[in-house]
BALO-609608 format. One line per 5 residues: number of its first residue (from 0); their letters; for each residue x, y, z of C-alpha. Coordinates in steps of 0.2 Angstrom, whole numbers, plus 5000, padded with zeros to 4 digits. Each point is the difference from the previous one (the first is absolute). Layout:
BEGIN
NUM) A) X:Y:Z  ...
//
This chain:
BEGIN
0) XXXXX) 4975:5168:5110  5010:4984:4997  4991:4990:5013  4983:5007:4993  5006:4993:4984
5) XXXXX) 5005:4983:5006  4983:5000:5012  4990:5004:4983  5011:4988:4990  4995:4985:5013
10) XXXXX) 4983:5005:5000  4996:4999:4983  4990:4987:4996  4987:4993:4983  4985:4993:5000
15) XXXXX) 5003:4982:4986  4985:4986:4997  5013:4984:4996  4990:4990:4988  5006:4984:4989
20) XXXXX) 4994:4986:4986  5008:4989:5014  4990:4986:5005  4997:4994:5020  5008:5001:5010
25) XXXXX) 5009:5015:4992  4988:5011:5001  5000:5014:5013  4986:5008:5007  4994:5016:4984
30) XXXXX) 4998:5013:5014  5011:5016:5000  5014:5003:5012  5012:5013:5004  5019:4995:4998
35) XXXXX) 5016:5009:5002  5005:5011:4982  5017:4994:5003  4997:4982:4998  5009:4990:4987
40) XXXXX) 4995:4981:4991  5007:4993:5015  4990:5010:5013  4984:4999:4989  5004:4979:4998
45) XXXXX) 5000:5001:5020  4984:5009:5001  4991:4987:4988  5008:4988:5009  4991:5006:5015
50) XXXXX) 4983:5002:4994  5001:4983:4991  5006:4990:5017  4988:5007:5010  4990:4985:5009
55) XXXXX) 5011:4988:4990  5015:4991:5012  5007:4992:4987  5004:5012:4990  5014:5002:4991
60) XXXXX) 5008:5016:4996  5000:5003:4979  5008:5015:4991  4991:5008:4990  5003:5014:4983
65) XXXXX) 4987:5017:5001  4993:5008:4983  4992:5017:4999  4991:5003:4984  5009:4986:4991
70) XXXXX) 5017:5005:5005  5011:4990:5012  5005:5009:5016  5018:4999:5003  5005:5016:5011
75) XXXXX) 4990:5007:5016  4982:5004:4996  5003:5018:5002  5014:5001:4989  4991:4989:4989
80) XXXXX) 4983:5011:4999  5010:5017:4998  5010:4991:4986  4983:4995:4990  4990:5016:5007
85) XXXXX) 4988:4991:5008  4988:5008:5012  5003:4995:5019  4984:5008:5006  4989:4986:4995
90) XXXXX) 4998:4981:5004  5013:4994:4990  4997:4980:4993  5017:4988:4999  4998:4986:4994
95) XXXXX) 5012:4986:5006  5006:4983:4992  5010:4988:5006  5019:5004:4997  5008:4992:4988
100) XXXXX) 5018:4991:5004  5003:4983:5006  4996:4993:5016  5009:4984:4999  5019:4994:4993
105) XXXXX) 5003:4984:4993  5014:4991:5000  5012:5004:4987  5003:4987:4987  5016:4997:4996
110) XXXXX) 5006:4995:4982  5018:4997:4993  5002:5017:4991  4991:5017:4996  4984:4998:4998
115) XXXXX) 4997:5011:4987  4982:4995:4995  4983:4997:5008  4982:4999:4997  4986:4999:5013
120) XXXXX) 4985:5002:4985  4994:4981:5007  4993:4998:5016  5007:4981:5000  5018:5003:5001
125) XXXXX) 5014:5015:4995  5010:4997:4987  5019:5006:5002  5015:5002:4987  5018:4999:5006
130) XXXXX) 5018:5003:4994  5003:4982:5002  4993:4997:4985  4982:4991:5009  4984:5005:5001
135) XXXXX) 4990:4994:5016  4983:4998:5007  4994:5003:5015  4983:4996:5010  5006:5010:5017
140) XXXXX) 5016:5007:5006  5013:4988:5001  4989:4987:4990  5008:4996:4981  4989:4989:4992
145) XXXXX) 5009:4999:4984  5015:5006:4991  5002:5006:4984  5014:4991:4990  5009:5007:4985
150) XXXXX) 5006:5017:4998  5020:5001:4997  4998:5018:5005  4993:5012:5014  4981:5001:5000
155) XXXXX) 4995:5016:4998  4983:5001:4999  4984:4989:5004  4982:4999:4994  4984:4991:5005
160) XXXXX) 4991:4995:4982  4983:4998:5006  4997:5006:5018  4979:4999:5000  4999:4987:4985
165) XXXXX) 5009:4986:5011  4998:5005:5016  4992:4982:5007  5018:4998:4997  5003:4986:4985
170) XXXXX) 5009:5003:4987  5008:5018:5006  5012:5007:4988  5012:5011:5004  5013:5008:4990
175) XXXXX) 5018:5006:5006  5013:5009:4989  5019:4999:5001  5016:5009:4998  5004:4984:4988
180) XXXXX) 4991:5010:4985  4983:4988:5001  4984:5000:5010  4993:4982:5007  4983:4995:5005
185) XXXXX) 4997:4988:5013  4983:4989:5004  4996:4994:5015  4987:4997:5015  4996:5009:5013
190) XXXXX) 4992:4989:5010  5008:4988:5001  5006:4991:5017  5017:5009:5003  5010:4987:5010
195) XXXXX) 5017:5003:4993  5005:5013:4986  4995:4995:4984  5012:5005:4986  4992:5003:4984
200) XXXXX) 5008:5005:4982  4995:5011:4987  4985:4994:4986  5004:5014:4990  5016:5010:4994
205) XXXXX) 4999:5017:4991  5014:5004:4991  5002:5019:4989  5009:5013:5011  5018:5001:4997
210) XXXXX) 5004:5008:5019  4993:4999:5017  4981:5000:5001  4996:5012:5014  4980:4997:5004
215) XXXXX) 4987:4990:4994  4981:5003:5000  4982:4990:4995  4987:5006:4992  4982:5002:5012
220) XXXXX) 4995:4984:4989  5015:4988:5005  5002:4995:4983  5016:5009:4995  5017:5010:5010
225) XXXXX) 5010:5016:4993  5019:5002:5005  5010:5015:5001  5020:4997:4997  5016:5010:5001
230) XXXXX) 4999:4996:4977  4987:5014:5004  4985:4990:4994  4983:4994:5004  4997:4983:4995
235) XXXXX) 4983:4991:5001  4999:4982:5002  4986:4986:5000  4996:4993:5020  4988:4987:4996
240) XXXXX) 5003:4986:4988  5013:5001:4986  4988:4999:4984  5003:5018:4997  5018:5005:5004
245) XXXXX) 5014:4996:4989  5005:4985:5007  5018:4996:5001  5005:4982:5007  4992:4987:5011
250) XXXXX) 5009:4992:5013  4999:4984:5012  5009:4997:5015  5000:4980:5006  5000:5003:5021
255) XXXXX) 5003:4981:5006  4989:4988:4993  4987:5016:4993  4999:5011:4986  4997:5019:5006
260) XXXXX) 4988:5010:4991  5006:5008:4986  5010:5016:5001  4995:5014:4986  5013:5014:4994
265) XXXXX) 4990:5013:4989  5003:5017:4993  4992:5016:5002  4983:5003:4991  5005:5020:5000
270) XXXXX) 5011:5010:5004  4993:5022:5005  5016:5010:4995  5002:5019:5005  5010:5002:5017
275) XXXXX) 5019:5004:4997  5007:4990:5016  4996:4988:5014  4981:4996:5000  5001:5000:5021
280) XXXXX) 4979:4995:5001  4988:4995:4989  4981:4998:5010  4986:4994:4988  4982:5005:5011
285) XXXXX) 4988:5001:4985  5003:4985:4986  4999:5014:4987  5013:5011:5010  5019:4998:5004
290) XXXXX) 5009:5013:5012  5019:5000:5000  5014:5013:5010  5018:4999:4992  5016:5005:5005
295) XXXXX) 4998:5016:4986  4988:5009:5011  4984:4994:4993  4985:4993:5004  4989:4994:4983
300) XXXXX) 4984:4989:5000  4998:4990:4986  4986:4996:4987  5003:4978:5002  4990:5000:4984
305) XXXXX) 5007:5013:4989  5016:4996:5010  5005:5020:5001  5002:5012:5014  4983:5011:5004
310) XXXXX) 5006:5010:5013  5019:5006:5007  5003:5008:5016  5019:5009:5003  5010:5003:5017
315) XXXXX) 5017:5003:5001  5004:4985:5009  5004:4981:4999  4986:4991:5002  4998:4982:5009
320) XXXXX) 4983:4999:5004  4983:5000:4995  4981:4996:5002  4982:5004:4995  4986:5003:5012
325) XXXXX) 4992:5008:5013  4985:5011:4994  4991:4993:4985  5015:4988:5000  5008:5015:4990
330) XXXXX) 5015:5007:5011  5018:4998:4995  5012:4998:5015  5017:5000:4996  5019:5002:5009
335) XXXXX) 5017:4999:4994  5017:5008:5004  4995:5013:5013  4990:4998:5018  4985:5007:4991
340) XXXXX) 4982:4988:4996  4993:5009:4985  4980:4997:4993  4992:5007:4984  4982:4999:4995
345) XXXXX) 5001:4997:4982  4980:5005:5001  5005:5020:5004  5005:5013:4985  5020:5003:5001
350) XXXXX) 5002:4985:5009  5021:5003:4997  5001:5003:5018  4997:4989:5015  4983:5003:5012
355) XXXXX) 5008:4993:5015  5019:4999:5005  5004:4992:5016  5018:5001:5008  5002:4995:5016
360) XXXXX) 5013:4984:4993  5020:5004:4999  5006:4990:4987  4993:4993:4985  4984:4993:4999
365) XXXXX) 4997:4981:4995  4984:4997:5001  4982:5009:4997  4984:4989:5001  4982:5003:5003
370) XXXXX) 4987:4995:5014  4988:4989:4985  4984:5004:5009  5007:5020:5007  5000:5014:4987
375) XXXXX) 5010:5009:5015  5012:4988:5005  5018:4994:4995  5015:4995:5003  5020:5002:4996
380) XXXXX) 5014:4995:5005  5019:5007:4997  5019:4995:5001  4998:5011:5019  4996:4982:5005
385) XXXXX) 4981:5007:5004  4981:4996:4996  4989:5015:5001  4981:4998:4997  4992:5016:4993
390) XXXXX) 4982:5006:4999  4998:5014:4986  4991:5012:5013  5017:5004:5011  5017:5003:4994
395) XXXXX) 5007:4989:5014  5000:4982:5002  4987:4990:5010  5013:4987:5006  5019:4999:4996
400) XXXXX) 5004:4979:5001  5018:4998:5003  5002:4984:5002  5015:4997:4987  5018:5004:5005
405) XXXXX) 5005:5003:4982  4992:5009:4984  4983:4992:4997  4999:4995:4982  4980:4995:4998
410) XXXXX) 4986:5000:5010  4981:4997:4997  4981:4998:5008  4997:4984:5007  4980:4994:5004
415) XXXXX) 4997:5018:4999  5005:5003:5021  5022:4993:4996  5012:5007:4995  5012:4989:4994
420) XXXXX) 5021:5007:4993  5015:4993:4995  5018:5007:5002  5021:4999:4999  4997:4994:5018
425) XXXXX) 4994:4984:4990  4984:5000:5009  4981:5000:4997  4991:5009:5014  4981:5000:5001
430) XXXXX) 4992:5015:5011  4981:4993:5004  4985:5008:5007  5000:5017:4990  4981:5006:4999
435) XX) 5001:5008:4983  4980:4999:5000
//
């Protein structure tokens, strides 16, 4: 009985058509062939692999992620058509893609300190915050172009003002905030010859919080930045020019024989009061629409015109982390002090409770950010000293990056194919080739 069981077990085989929105030469012959039942993503990526190589002698073996009606395979195909009660009897259709996790490691670049910041939103150059106090560009791994000069504190978080507005690379603005209670903004060129690094101050100094300002975000238009603090508040300042922000001094600096440009301190334009501890995150995707996770369990999106809170979501946790995106640019991804990646969909009727929850991390999680042009895709990354990237149709990661050898602090997209992080290992790691599309 038992070896007519295992002789059946063996035997058992279905009929599957692979298809794809893959162009050449990824596209595998549409006729149907019978496979083994047992098979998993890695014996299904085999057989593509086959079909695809097939009078090609240079081809290189690719792996490759399987979806059946929209939903990402991630056990055996038997296992996985009982689970969703799918019919083996007839030609079943599995569409593959191209997995997604990183085929290539750069070299890490080293800083002085935790990198506790970064921002990949340019394709020019990242943008990285450290503890020692200086923010830093960087073109490539290993190649600082300029250094940020000013901060008597940490830097905690880092922002890029206008990411499409200047991206032929003049007159980029980018913003950093510190532990030194203020947030800086710094002008600079992006493509400009990098022979040596280029040290660079601050044109402009915001003054209003009286505690360590945690993150800092710019509006979709470039023209203004939000700051969450440990004071609990939200301040709004001006990005571009001065004619409208309260102005509070003027300074010159004489370097050598020249006069630097001038060096504004201003005070906020507004200030959106409501959380009862540490603003961790503040995101600001829609200029009439701020987001912001606190330390007191909430999540609250802001009116920036009317300047109150429109919508307030609740867990029972810390939370450190927060974006907007995915489908219609309207998922909440937030993490905090458990292993768990949370999203709401502020769209949905009772949206108290999450629609997703991922928890494959084993600490707290740092980071969350989405894929700009995926309304699937994301990323986190925790104090396990992990990356995972995550596509909403599988409760298990696509790729766990782990690069660091200490917690990971920030990470972020880079050219939409990078993955670019920061750590307490003091290093910036950039994980390439990831085909998210």
């Amino acid at each position: 009985m038992d070896i007519n069981g295992q002789v059946e077990e063996a035997a058992r085989r279905v009929q599957v058509r692979f298809v794809t929105k893959l162009k050449s030469p990824f596209k595998a012959p549409p006729t149907s062939i019978a496979i083994p039942s047992n098979l998993t993503r890695l014996g299904l990526s085999s057989i593509v692999n086959n079909l695809l190589k097939a009078g090609k002698d240079d081809w290189n073996p690719e792996p490759f992620d399987f979806l059946i009606d929209g939903e990402l395979v991630r056990m055996s195909l038997e296992e996985f058509l009982l689970a969703k009660g799918i019919s083996a009897e007839k030609i079943l259709e599995i569409e593959y893609i191209r997995a997604v996790a990183p085929r290539k490691q750069e070299e890490p670049s080293l800083h002085d300190d935790w990198v506790s910041a970064v921002d990949g939103s340019n394709s020019k150059f990242v943008l990285t915050g450290c503890y020692d106090g200086l923010g830093r560009i960087w073109k490539a791994a290993g190649s600082c172009t300029h250094l940020l000069e000013g901060h008597t504190g940490a830097v905690t978080s880092v922002c890029v003002v206008n990411p499409r507005v200047a991206q032929d690379g003049a007159d980029q603005i980018v913003a950093t905030a510190s532990k030194d209670r203020t947030l800086r903004l710094w002008k600079f060129d992006a493509d400009e010859p990098s022979h040596q690094i280029k040290r660079i101050r601050a044109y402009k100094i915001l003054h209003g919080h009286n505690a360590s300002v945690q993150s800092v975000a710019a509006n979709p238009a470039g023209d203004m930045v939000c700051s969450g603090s440990w004071d609990c508040q939200i301040a709004l300042w001006q990005a571009s020019g001065s004619d409208t922000g309260d102005v509070v001094s003027v300074k010159k600096r004489k370097k050598g024989a020249e006069e630097e440009d001038p060096q504004v301190e201003e005070e906020a334009k507004s200030t959106l009061v409501g959380h009862t501890q540490c603003v961790s995150t503040v995101v600001w995707p829609q200029d009439e629409a701020i987001y912001s996770a606190s330390w007191d369990h909430s999540i609250r999106r802001w009116d920036v015109e009317l300047g109150k809170d429109s919508l307030s979501l609740y867990c029972d946790k810390v939370i450190n982390c927060l974006d907007v995106g995915g489908e219609g640019s309207a998922l909440i991804a937030a993490g905090g002090s458990d292993p768990i990646l949370r999203i709401w969909d502020p769209r949905k009727p009772g949206t108290s409770a999450p629609v997703y929850q991922f928890s494959s991390h084993s600490s707290w999680i740092s980071t969350c950010k989405w894929h700009e042009k995926s309304r699937f895709h994301l990323l986190s990354a925790s104090y396990d000293g992990k990356v995972m990237l995550w596509d909403l149709r599988t409760a298990w990661p696509l790729a766990v990056i782990d690069t660091h050898n200490d917690k990971v602090l920030c990470a972020d997209w880079w050219k939409g194919e990078s993955v670019v992080s920061g750590g307490a290992d003091s290093k910036l790691c950039i994980s390439s080739d990831v085909c998210v599309l």
